[in-house]
DSSP file (Angstrom, degrees, kcal/mol; ACC not computed):
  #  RESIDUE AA STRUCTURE BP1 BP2  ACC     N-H-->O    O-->H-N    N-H-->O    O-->H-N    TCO  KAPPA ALPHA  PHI   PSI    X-CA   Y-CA   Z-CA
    1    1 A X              0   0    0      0, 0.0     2,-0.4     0, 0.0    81,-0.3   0.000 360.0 360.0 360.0 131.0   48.9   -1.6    0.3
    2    2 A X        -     0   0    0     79,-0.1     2,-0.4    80,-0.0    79,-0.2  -0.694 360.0-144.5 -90.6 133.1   52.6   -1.4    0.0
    3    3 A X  E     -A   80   0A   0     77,-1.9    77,-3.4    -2,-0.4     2,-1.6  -0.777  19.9-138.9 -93.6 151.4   54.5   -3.5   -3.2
    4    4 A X  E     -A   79   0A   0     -2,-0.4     2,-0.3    75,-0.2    75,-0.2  -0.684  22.4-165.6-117.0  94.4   57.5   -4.7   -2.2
    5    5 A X  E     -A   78   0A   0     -2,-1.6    73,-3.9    73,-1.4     2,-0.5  -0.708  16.3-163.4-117.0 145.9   60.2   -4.4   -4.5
    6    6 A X  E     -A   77   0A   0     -2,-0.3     2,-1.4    22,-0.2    71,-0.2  -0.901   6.7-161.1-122.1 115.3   63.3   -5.7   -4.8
    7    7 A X  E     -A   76   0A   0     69,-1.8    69,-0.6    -2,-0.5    18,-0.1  -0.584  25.6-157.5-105.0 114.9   66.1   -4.2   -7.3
    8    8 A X     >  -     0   0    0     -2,-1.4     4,-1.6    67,-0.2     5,-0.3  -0.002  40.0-110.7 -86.2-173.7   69.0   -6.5   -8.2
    9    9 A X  H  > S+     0   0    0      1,-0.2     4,-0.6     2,-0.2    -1,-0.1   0.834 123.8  52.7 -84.0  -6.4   72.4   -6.9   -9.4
   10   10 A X  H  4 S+     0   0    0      2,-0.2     4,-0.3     1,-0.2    -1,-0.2   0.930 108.1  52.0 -62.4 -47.4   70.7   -8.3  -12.5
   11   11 A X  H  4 S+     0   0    0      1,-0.2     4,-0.5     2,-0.2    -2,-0.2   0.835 109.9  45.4 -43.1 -47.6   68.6   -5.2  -12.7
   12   12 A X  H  < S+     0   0    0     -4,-1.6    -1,-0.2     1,-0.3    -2,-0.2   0.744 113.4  51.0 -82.4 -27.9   71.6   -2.8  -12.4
   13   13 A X  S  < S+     0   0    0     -4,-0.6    -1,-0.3    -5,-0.3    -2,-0.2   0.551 118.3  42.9 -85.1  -1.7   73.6   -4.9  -15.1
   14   14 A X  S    S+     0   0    0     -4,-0.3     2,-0.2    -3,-0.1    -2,-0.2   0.378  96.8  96.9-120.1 -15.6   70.6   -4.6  -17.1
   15   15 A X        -     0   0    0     -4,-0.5     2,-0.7    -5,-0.2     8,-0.3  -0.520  59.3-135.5 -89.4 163.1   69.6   -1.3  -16.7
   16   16 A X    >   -     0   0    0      6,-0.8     3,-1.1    -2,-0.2     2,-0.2  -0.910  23.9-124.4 -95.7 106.0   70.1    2.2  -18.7
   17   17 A X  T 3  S+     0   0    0     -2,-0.7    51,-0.1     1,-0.2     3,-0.1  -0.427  88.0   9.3 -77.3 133.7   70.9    5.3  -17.2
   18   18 A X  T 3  S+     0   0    0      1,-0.2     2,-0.6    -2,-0.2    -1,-0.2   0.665  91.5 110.4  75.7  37.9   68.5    7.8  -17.9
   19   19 A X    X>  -     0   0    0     -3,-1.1     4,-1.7     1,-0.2     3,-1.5  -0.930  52.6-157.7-143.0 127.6   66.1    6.2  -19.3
   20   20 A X  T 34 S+     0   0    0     -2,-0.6    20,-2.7     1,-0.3     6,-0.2   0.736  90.8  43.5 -92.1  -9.5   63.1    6.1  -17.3
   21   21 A X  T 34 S+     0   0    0     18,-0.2    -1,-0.3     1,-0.1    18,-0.1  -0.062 123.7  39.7-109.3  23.3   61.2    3.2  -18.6
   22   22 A X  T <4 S+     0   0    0     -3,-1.5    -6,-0.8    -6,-0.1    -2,-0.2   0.622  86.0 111.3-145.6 -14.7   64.7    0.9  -18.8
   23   23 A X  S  X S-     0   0    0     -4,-1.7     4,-4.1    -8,-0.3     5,-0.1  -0.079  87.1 -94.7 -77.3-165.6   66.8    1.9  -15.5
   24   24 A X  H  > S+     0   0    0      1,-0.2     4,-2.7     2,-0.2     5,-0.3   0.896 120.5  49.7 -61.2 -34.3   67.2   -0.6  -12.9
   25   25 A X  H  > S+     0   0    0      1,-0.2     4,-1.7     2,-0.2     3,-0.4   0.987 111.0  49.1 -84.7 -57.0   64.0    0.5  -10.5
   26   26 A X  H  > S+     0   0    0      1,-0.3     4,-2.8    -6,-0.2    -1,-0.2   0.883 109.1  50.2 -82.0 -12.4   61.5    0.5  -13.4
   27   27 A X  H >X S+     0   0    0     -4,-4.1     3,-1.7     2,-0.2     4,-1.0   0.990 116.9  51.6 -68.7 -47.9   62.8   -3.3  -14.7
   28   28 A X  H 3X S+     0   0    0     -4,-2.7     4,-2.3    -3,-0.4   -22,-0.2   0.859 113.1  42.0 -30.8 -53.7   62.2   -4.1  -10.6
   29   29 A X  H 3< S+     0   0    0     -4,-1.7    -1,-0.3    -5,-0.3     6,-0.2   0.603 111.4  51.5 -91.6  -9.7   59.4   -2.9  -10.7
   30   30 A X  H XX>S+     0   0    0     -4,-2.8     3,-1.8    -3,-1.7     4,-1.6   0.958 112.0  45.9 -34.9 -80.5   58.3   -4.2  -13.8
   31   31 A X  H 3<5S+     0   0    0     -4,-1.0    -2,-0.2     1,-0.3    -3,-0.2   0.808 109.5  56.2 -76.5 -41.7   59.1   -7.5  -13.0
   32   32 A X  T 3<5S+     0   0    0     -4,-2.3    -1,-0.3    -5,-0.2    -3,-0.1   0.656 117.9  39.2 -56.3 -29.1   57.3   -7.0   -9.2
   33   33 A X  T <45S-     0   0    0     -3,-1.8    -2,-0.2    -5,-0.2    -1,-0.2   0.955  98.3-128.4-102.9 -73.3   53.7   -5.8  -11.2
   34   34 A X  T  <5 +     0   0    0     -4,-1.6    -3,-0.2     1,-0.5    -2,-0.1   0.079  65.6 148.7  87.3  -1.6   53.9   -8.0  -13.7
   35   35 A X      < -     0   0    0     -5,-1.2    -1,-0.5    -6,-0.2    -2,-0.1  -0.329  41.8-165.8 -33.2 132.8   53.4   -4.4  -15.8
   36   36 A X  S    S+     0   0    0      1,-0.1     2,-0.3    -3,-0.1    -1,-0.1   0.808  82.0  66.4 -58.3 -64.5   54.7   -3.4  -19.1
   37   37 A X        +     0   0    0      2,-0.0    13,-2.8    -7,-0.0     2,-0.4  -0.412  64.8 134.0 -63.2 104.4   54.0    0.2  -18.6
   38   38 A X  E     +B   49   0B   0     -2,-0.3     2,-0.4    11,-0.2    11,-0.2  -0.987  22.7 178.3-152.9 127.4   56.4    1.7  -15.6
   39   39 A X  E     -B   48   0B   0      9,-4.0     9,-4.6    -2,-0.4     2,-0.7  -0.935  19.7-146.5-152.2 148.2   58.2    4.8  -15.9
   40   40 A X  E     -B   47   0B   0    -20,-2.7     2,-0.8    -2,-0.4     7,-0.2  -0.924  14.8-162.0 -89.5 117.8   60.6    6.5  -12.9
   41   41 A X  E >>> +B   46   0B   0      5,-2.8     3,-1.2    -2,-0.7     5,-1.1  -0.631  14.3 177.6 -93.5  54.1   60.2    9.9  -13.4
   42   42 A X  G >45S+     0   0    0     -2,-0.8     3,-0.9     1,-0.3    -1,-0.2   0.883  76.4  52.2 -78.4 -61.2   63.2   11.2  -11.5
   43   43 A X  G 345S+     0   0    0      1,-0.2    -1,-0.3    -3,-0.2    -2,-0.0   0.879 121.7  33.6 -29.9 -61.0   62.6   15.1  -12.3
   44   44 A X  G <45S-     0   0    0     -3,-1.2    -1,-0.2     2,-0.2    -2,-0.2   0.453 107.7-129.3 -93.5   4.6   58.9   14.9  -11.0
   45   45 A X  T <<5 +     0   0    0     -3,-0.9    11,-5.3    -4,-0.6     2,-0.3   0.544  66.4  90.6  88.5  12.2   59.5   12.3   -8.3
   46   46 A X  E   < -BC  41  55B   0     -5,-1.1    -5,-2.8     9,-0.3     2,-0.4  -0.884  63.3-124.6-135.2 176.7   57.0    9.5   -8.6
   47   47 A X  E     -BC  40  54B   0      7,-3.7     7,-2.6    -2,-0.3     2,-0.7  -0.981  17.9-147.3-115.4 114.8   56.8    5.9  -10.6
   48   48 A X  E     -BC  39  53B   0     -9,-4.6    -9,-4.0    -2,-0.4     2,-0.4  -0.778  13.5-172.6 -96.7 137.9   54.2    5.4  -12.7
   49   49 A X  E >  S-BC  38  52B   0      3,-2.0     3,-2.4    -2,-0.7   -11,-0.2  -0.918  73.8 -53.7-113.4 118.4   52.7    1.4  -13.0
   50   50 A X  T 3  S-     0   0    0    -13,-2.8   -11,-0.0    -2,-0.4    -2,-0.0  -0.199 122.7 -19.8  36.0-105.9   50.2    1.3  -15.7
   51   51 A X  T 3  S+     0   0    0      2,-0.0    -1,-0.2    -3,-0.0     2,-0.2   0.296 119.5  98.9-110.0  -7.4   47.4    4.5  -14.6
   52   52 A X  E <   -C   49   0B   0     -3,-2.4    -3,-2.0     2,-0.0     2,-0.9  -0.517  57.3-169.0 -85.1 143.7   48.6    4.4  -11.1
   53   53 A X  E     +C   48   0B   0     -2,-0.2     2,-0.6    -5,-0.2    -5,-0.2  -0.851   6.1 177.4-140.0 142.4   51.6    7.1   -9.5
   54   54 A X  E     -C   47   0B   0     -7,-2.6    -7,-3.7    -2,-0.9     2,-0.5  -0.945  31.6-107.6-135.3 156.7   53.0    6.8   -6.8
   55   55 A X  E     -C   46   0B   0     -2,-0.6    -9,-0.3    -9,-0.2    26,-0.2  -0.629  41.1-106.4 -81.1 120.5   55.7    9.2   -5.3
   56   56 A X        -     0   0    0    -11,-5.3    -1,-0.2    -2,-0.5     2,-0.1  -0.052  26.1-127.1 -90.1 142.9   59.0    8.0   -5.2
   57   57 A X     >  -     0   0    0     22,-0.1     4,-1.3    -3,-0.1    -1,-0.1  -0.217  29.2-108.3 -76.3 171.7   60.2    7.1   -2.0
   58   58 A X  H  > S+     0   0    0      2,-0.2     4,-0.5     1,-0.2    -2,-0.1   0.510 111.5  62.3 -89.6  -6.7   63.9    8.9   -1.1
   59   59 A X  H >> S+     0   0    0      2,-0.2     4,-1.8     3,-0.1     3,-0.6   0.900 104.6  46.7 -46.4 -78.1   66.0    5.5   -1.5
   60   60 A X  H 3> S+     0   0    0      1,-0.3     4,-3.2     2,-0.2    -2,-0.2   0.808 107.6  58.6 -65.3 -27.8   65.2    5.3   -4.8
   61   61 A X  H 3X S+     0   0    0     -4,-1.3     4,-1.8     1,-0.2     5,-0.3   0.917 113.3  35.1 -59.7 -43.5   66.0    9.1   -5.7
   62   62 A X  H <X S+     0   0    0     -3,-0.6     4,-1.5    -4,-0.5    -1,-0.2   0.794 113.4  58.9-100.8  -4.7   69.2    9.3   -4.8
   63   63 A X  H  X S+     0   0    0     -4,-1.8     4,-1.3     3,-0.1    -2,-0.2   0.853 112.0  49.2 -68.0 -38.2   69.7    5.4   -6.1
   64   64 A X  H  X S+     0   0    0     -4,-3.2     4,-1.5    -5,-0.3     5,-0.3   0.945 109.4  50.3 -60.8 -61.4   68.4    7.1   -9.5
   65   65 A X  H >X S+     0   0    0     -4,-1.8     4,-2.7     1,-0.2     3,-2.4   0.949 112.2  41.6 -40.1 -69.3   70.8   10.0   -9.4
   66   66 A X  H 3<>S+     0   0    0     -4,-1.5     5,-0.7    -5,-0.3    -1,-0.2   0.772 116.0  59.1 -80.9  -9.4   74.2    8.0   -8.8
   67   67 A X  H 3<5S+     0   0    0     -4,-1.3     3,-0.3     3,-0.2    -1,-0.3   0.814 105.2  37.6  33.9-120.2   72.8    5.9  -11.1
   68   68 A X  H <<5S+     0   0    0     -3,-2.4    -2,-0.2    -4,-1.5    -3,-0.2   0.716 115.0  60.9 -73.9 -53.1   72.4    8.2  -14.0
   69   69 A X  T  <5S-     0   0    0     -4,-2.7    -2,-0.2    -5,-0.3    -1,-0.2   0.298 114.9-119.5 -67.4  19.0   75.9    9.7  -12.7
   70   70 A X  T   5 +     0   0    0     -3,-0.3    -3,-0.2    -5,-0.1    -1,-0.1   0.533  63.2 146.0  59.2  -3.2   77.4    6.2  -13.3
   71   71 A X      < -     0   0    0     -5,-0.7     2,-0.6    -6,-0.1    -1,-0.0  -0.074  57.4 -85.5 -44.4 175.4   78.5    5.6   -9.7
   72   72 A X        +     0   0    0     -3,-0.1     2,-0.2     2,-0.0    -1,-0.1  -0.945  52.9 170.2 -93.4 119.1   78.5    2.7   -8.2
   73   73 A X        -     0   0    0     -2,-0.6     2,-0.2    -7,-0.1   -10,-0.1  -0.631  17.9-130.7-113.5 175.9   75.5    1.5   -6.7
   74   74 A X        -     0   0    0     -2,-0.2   -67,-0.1     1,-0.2    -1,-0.0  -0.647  25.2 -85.4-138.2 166.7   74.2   -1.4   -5.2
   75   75 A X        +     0   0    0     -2,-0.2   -67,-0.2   -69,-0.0     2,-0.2  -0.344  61.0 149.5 -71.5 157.2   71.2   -4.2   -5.0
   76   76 A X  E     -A    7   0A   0    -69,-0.6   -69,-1.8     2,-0.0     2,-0.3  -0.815  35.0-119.6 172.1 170.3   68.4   -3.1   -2.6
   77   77 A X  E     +A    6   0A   0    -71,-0.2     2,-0.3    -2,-0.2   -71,-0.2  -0.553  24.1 155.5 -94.8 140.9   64.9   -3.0   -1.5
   78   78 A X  E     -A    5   0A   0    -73,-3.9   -73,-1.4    -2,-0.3     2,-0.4  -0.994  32.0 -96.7-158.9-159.7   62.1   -0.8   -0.8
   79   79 A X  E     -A    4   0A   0     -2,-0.3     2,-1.2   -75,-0.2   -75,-0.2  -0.734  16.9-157.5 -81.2 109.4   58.3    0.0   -0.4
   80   80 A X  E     +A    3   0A   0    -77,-3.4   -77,-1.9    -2,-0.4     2,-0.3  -0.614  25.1 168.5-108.4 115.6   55.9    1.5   -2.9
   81   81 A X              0   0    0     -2,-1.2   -26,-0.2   -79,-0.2   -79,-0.1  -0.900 360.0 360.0-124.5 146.2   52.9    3.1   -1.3
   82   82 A X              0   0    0     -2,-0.3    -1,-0.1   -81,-0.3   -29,-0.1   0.151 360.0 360.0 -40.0 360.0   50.5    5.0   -2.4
């Protein structure tokens, strides 16, 4: 079952670059679980939601990167599936 998460411009004003339990995708995906426990794990490529991992999809990697590189990025959606 895919969750279907949505990362905003709230998220991205809210978020921390580099910091894997504080950027923009894990507050999304927080908020999407209803989770505490989320971390993006950009180096090894998945998100972990409480005991579950799931492999980060290619949207969100290179949303992670520019990011962390202070680019500008933008609101957007995607799938997390097992």
């Amino acid at each position: 079952m895919a969750l279907k998460i949505n990362v905003t411009q709230r998220d991205i004003e809210n978020g921390v670059t580099c910091a894997a339990s504080r950027c923009p995708v894990a507050l999304a995906v927080k908020r999407a679980t209803k989770r505490k426990i989320v971390w993006v794990q950009l180096g090894l490529g998945i998100i972990v939601v409480g005991r579950k991992t799931y492999p980060m999809p290619a949207p969100v990697r290179a949303f992670a990167n520019d990011f962390d590189a202070n680019a500008k990025v933008e609101p957007f959606r995607f799938d997390l599936t097992e």
